[in-house]
N, C-alpha and C positions, 0 to 999 in steps of 0.2 A: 713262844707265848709272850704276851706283852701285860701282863697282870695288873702294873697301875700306867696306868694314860701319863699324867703328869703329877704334880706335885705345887702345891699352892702355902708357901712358908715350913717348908719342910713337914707339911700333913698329905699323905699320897693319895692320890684322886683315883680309886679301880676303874676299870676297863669295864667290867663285870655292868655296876652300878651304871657308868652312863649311856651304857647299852641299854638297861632295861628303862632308863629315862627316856632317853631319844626311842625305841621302839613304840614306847606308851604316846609319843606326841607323834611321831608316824600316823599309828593307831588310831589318833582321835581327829588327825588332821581329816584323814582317807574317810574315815566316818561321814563327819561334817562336808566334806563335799561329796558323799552319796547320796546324801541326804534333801541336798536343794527340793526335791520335788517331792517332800516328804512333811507332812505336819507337825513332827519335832522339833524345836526351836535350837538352835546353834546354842543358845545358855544352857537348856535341859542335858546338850549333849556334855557339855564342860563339868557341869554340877554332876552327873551322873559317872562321868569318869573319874573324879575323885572316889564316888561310893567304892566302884569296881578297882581303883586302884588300892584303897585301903581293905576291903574287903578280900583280893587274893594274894596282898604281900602277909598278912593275918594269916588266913588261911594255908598261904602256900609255906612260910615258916613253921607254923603248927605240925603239921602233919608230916615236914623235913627232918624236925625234932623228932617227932613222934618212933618217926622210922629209923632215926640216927642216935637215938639217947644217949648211947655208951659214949657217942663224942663227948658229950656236954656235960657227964657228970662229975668232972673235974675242974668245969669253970663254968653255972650255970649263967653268969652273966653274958657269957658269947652269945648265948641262946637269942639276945638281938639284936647282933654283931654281924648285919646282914653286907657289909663290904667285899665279903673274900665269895657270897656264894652262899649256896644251902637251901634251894627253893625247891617245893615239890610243885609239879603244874597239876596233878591233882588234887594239892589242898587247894592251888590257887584255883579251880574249878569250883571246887563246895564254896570256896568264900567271895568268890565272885560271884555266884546262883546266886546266895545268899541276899547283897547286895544289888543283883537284878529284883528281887522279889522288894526287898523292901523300897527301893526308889522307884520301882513301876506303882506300888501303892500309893506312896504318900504322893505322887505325881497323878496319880489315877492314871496311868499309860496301859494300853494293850501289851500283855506283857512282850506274847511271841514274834509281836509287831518292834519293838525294843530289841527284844533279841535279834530276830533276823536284821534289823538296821546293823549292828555291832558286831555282828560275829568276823564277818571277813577284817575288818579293821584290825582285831583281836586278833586274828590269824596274820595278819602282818607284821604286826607289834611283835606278837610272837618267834615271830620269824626273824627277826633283825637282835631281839635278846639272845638267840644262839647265837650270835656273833660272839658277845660276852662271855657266855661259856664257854665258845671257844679260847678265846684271846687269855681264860679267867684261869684255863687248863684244865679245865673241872669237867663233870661229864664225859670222862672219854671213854675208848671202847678199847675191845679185846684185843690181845697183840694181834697184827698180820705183817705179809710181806709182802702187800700189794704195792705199788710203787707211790700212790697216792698217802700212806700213811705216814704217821704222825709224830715223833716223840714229846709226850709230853711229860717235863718234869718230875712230876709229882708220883708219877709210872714206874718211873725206873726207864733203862737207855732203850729198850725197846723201843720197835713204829707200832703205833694202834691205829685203831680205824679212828678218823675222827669224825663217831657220832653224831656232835652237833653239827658239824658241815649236812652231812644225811639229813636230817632231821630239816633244817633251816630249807632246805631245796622240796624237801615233802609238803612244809606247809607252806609256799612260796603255791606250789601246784593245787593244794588244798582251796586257797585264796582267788585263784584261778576259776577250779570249779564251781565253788559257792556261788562266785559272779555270775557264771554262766548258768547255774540251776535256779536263780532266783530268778530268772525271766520264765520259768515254769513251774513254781512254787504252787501249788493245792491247798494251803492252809497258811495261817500265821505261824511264826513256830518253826516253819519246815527245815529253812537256813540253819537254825543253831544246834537241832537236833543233827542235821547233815555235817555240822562242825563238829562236834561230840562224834559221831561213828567215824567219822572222818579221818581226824587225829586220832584216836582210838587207836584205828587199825596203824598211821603211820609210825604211832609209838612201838604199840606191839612190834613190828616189823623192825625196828631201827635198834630194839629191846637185846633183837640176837646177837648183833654185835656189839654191844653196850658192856660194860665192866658196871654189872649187876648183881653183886652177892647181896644177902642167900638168895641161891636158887632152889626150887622146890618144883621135881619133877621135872626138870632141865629149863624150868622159868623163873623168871623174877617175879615179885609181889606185883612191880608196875606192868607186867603183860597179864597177869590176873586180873587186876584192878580194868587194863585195860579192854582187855576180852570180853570183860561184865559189863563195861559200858557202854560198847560197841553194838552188843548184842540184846541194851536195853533198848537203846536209840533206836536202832531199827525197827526191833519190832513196833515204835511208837511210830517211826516214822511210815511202815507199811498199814498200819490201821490207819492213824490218820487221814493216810492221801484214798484208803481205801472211803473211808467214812465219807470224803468231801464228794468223793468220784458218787455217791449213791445219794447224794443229798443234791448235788446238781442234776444227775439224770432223774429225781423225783421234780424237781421245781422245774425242769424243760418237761416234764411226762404232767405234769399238773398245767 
């Protein structure tokens, strides 16, 4: 593990931190050049990545706490001591929506037009901050004796899977298919919903090997959370494309 990068006047710069910086300028770069042939302005996209940057480190702390309290109640000021780690991606999910809703308004933007611009970016960004969990040691998985595992500090001298490697390589492919399903998209919208079931399932999946207490019925809270969401998306996304698919064969039959 390499936990702080460097050190600037003896204050230690994490590894953690400038992962999830450099993913987010990734993120927005990759955006802004999908976007050339697109009617959103390279400002709107800068302006609007603040919304969503402040909106899921909010979010994603909140719900970290929420689920982590017993840490905290011995020094609630750590509570936003976000250097060492502590992010949930499903709060950063509510508080980023959050943030899409309100800057597509006061912008007046389509929203699902917004979303599908941004999702694959968001799944790269994403993807380049497990780097930091890794490096951060955090995140990691259940002991094995695969040759590829891990020891991480914080574990004890065991090899674990290391999770975030998995995960970083599922939404690396995730970013992949997005690209390739939005040249057959049926509705606005369709991309981010497809991102939502998408990760969904590669959390779920990534879940069983994860060092995930409590479990509840041999699951973690985050493969419930993400089962439920996986299986909301879809069903939106099979109406949807159903809905668009009968509204064209009316206006070619009209």
């Amino acid at each position: 593990m390499h936990r702080v990068l460097f050190t600037v006047f003896d204050y230690p710069v994490y590894t953690y931190g400038v992962m999830l910086v450099t993913g987010f300028i990734i993120g927005i770069l990759f955006t802004i050049l999908r976007n050339r042939s697109r009617s959103i302005s390279t400002d709107d996209i800068m302006d609007f990545s603040l919304y969503l940057l402040l909106g899921g480190i909010i979010g994603a702390r909140l719900v970290y706490v929420f689920l982590h309290f017993s840490e905290y109640t011995g020094s609630l000021i750590s509570i936003i001591n976000l250097r060492e780690g502590g992010l949930s991606w499903h709060g950063a999910l509510l508080g980023g929506l959050i943030a899409f809703i309100l800057f597509a308004r006061k912008r007046k933007f389509e929203f699902g037009e917004l979303v599908d611009l941004c999702s694959p970016g968001i799944m790269l960004g994403l993807a380049v901050g497990r780097v930091g969990c890794f490096m951060n040691g955090c995140c990691f998985g259940e002991p094995t004796t695969l040759p590829w595992g891990v020891v991480f500090p914080e574990a004890g001298p065991l090899k674990r899977h290391p999770t975030q490697i998995y995960e970083l390589i599922l939404d690396i492919a995730i970013v992949v298919f997005l690209l390739f399903r939005e040249k057959n998209k049926k509705f606005d919208g369709e991309i981010g919903l497809l991102m939502l079931s998408a990760y969904s399932l590669a959390r779920f999946f990534v879940e069983f090997f994860r060092y995930s207490p409590p479990r509840i019925a041999g699951l973690s809270i985050a493969q419930y959370l993400s089962l439920l969401m996986a299986v909301v998306t879809v069903i939106f996304v099979v109406r949807l494309r159903a809905g668009s698919a009968s509204k064209s064969s009316k206006n070619r039959g009209g």
